[in-house]
CHARMM-style PDB file with segment names, atoms N, HN, CA, C and O in Angstrom:
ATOM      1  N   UNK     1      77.318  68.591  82.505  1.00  0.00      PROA
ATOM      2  CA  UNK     1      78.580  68.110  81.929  1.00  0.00      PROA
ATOM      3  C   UNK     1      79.302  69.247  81.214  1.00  0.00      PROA
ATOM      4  O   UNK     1      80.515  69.415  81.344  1.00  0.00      PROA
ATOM      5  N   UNK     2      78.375  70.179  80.304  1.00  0.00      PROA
ATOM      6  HN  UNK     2      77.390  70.043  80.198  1.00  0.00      PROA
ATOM      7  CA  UNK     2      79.392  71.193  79.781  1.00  0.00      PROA
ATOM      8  C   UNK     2      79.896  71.993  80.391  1.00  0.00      PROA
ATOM      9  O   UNK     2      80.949  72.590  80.165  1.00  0.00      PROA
ATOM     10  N   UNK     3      78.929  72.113  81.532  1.00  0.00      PROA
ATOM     11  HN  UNK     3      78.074  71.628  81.716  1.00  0.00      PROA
ATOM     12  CA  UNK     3      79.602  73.858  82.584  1.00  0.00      PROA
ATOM     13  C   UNK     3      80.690  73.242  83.401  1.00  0.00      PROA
ATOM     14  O   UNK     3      81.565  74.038  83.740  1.00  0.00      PROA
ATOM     15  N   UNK     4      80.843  71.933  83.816  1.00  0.00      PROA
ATOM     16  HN  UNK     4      80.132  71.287  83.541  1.00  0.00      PROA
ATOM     17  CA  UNK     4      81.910  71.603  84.456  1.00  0.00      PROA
ATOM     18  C   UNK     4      82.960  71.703  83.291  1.00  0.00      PROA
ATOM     19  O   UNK     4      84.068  72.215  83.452  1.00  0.00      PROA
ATOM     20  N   UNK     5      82.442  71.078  81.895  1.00  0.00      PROA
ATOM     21  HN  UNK     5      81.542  70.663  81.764  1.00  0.00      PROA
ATOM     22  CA  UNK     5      84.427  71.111  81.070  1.00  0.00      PROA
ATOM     23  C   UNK     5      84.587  72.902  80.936  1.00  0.00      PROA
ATOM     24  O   UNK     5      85.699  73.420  81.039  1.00  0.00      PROA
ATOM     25  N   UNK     6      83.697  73.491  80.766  1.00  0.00      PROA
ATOM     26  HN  UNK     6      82.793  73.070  80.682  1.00  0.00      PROA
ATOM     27  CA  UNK     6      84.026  74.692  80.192  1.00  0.00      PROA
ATOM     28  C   UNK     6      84.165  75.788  81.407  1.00  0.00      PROA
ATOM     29  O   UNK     6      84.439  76.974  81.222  1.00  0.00      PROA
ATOM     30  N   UNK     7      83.943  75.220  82.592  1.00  0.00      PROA
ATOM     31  HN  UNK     7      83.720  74.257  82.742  1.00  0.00      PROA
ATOM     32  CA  UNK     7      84.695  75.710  84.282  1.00  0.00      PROA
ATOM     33  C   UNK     7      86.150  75.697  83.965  1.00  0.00      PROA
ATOM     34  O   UNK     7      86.842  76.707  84.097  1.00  0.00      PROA
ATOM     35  N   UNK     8      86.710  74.322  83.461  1.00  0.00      PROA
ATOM     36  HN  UNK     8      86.148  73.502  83.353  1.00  0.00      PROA
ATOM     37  CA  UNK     8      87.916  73.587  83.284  1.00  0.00      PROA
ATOM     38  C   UNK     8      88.472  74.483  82.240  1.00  0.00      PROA
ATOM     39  O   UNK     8      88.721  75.483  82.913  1.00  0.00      PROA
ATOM     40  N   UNK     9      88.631  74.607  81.693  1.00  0.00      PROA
ATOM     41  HN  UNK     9      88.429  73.794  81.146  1.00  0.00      PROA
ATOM     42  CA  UNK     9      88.886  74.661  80.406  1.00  0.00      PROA
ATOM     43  C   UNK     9      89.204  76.697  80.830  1.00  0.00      PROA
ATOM     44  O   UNK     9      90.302  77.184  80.562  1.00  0.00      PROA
ATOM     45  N   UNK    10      88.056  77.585  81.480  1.00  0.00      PROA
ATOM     46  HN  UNK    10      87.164  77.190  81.697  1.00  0.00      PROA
ATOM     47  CA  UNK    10      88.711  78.497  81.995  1.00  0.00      PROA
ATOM     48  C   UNK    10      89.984  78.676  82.919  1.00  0.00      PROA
ATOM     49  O   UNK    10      90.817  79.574  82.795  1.00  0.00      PROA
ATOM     50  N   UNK    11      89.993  77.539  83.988  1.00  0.00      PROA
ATOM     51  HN  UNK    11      89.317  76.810  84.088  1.00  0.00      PROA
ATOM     52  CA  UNK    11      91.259  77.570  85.042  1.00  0.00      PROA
ATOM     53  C   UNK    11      92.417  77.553  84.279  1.00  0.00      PROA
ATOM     54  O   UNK    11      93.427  78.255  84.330  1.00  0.00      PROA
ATOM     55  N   UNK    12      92.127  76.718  83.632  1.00  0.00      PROA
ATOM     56  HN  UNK    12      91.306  76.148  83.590  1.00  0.00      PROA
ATOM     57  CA  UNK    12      93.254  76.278  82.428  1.00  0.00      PROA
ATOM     58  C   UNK    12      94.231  77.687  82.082  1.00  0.00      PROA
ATOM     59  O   UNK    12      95.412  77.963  82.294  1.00  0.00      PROA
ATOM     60  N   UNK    13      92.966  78.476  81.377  1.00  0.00      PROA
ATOM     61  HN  UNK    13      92.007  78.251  81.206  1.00  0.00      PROA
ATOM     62  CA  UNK    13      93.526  79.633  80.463  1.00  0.00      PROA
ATOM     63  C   UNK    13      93.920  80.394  81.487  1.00  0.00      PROA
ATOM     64  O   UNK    13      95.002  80.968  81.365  1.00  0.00      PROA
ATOM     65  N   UNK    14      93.186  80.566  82.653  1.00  0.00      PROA
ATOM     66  HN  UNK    14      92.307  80.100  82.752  1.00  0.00      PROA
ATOM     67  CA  UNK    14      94.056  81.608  83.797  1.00  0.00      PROA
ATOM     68  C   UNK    14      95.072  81.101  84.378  1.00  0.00      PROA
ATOM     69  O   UNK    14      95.900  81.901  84.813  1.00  0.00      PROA
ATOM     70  N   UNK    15      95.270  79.929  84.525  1.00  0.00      PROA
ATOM     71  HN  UNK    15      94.597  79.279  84.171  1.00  0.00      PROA
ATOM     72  CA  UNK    15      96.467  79.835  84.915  1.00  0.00      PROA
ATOM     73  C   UNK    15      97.591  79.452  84.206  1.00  0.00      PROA
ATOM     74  O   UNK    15      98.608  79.034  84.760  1.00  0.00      PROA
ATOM     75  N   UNK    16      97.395  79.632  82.403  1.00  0.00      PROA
ATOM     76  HN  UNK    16      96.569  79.972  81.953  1.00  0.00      PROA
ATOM     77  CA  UNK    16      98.194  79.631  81.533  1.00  0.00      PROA
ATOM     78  C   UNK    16      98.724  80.863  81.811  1.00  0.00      PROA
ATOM     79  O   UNK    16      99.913  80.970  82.110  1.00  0.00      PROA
ATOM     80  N   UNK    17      97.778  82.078  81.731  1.00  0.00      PROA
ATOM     81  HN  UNK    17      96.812  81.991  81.488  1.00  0.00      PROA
ATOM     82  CA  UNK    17      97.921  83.596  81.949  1.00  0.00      PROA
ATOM     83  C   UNK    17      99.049  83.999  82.834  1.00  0.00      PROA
ATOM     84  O   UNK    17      99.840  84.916  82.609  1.00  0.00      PROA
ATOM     85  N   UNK    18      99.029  83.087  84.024  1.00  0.00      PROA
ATOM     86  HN  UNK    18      98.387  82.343  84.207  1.00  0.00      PROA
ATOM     87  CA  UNK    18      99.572  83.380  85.400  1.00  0.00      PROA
ATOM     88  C   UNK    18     101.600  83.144  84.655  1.00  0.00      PROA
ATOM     89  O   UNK    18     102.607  83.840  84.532  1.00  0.00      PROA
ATOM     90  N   UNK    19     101.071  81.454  84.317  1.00  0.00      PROA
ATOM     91  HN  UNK    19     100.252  80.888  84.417  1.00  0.00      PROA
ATOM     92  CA  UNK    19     102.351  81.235  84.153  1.00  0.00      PROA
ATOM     93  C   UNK    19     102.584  82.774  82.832  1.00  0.00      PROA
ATOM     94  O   UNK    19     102.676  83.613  83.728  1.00  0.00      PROA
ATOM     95  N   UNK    20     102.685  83.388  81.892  1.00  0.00      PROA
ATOM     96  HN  UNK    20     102.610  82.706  81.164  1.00  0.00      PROA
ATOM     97  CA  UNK    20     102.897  84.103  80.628  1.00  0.00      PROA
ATOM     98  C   UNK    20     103.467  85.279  81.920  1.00  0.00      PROA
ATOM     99  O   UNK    20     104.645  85.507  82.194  1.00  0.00      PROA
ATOM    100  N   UNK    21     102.298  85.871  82.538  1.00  0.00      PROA
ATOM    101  HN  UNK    21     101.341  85.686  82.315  1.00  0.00      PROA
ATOM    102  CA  UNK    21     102.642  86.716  83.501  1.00  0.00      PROA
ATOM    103  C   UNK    21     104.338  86.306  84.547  1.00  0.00      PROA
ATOM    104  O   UNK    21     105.362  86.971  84.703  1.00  0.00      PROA
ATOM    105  N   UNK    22     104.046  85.340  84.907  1.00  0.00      PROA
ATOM    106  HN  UNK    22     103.214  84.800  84.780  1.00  0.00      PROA
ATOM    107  CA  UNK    22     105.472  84.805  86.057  1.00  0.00      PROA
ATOM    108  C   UNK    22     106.914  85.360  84.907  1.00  0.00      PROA
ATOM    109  O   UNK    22     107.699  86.303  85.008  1.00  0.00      PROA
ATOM    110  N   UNK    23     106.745  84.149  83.744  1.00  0.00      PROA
ATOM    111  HN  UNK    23     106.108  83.383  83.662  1.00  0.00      PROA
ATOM    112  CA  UNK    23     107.661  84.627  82.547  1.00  0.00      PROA
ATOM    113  C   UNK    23     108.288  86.475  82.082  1.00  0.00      PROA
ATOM    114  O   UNK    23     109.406  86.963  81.916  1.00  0.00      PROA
ATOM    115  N   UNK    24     107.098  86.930  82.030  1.00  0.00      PROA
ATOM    116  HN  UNK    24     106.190  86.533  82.166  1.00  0.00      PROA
ATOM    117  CA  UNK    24     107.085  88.441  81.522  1.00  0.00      PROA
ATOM    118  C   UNK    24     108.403  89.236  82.882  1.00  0.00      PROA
ATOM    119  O   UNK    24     109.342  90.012  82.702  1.00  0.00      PROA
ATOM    120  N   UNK    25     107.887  88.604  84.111  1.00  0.00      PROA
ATOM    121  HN  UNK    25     107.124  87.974  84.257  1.00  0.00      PROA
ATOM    122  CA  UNK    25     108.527  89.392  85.452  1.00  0.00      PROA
ATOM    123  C   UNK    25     109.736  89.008  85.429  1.00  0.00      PROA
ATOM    124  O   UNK    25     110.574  89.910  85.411  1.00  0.00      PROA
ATOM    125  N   UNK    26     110.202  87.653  85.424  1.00  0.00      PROA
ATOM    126  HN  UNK    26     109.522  86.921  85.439  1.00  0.00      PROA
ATOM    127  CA  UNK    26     111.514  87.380  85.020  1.00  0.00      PROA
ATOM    128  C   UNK    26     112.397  88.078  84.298  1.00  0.00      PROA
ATOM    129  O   UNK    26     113.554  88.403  84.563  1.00  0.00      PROA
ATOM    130  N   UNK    27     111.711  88.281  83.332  1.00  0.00      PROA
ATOM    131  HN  UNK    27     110.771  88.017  83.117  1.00  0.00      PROA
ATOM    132  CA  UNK    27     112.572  88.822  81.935  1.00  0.00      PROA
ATOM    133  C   UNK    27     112.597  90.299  82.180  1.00  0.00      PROA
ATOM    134  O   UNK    27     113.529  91.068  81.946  1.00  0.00      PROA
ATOM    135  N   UNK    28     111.767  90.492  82.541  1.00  0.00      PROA
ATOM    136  HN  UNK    28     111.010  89.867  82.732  1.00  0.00      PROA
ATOM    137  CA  UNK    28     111.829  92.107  83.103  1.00  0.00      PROA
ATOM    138  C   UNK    28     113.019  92.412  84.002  1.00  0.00      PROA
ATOM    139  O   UNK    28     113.674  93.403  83.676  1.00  0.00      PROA
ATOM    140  N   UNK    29     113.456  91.660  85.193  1.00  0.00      PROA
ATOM    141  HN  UNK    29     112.924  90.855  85.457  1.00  0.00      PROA
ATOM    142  CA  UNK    29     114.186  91.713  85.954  1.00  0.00      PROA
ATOM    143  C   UNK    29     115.460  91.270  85.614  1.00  0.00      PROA
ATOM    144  O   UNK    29     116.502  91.729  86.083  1.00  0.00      PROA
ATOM    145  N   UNK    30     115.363  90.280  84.709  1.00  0.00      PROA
ATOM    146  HN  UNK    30     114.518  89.907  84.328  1.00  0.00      PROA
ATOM    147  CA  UNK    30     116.717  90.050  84.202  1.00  0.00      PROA
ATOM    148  C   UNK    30     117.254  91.285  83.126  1.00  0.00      PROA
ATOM    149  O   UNK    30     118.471  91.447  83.036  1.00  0.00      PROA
ATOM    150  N   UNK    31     116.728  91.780  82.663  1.00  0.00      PROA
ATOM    151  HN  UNK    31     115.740  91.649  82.736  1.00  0.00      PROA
ATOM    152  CA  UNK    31     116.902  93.145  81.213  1.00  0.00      PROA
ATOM    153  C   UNK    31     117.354  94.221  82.846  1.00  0.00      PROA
ATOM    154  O   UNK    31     118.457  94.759  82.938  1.00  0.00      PROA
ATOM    155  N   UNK    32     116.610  94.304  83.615  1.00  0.00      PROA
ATOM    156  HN  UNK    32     115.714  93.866  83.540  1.00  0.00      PROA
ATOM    157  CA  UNK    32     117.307  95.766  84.662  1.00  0.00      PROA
ATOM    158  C   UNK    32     118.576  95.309  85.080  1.00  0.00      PROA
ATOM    159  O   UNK    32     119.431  96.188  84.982  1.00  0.00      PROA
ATOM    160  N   UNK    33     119.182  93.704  85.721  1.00  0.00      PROA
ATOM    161  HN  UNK    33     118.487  92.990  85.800  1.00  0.00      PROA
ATOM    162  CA  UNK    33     120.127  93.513  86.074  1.00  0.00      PROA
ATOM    163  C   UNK    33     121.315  93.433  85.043  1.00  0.00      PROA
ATOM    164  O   UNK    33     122.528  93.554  85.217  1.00  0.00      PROA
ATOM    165  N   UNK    34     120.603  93.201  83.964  1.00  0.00      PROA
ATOM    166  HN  UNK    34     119.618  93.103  83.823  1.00  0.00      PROA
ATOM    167  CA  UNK    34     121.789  93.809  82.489  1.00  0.00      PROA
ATOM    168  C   UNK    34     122.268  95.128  82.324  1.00  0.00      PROA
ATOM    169  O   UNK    34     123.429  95.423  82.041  1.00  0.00      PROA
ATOM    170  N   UNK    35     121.343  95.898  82.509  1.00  0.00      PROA
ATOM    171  HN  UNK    35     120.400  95.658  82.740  1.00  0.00      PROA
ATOM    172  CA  UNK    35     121.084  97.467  82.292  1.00  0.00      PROA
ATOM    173  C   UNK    35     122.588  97.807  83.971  1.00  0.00      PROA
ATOM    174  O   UNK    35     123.769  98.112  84.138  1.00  0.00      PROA
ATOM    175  N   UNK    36     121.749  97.571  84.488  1.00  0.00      PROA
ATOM    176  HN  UNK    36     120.790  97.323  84.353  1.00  0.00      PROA
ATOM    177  CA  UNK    36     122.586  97.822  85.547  1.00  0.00      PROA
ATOM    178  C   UNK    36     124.068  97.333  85.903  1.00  0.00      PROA
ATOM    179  O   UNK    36     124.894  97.795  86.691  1.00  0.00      PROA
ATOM    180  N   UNK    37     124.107  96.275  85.072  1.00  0.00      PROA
ATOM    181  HN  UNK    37     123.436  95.900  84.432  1.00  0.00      PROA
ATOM    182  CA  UNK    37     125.874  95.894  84.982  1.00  0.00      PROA
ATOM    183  C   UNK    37     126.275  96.365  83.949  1.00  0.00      PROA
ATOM    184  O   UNK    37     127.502  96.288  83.999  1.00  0.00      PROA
ATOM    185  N   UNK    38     125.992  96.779  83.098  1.00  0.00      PROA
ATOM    186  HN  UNK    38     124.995  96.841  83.057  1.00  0.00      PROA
ATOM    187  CA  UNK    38     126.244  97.396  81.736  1.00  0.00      PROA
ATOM    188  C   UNK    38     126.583  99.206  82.224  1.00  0.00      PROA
ATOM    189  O   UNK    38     127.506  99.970  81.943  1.00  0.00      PROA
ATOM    190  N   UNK    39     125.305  99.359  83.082  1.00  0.00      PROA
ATOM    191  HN  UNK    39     124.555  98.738  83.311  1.00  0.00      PROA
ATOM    192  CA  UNK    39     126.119 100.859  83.719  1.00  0.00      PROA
ATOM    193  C   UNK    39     127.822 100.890  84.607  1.00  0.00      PROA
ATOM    194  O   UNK    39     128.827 101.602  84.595  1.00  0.00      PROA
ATOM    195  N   UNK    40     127.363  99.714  85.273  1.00  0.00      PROA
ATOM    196  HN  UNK    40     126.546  99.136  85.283  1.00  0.00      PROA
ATOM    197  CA  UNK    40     129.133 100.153  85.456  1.00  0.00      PROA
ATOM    198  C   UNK    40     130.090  99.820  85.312  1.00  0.00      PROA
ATOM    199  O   UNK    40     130.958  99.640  86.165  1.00  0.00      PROA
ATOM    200  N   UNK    41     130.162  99.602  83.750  1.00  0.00      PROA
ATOM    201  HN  UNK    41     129.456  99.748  83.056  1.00  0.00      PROA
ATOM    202  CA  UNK    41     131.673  99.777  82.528  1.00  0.00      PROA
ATOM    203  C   UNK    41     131.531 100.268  82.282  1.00  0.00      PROA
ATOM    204  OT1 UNK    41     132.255 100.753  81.412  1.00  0.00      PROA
TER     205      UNK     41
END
């Protein structure tokens, strides 16, 4: 019973990770497409 919740309970946190990670790339890409319209004014 515990190694199955605490199996769970890891997927969980990696695929909390995943989503933090997805977030981070976004924002990354949105800050270059700023950068880059901001270069030409």
């Amino acid at each position: 019973m515990e190694g199955t919740y605490s199996g769970k309970t890891s997927t969980i946190v990696s695929s909390e990770n995943q989503h933090i990670l997805d977030i981070r790339v976004v924002v990354l890409i949105l800050i270059t497409r700023v950068k880059l319209a901001c270069s030409w004014f």
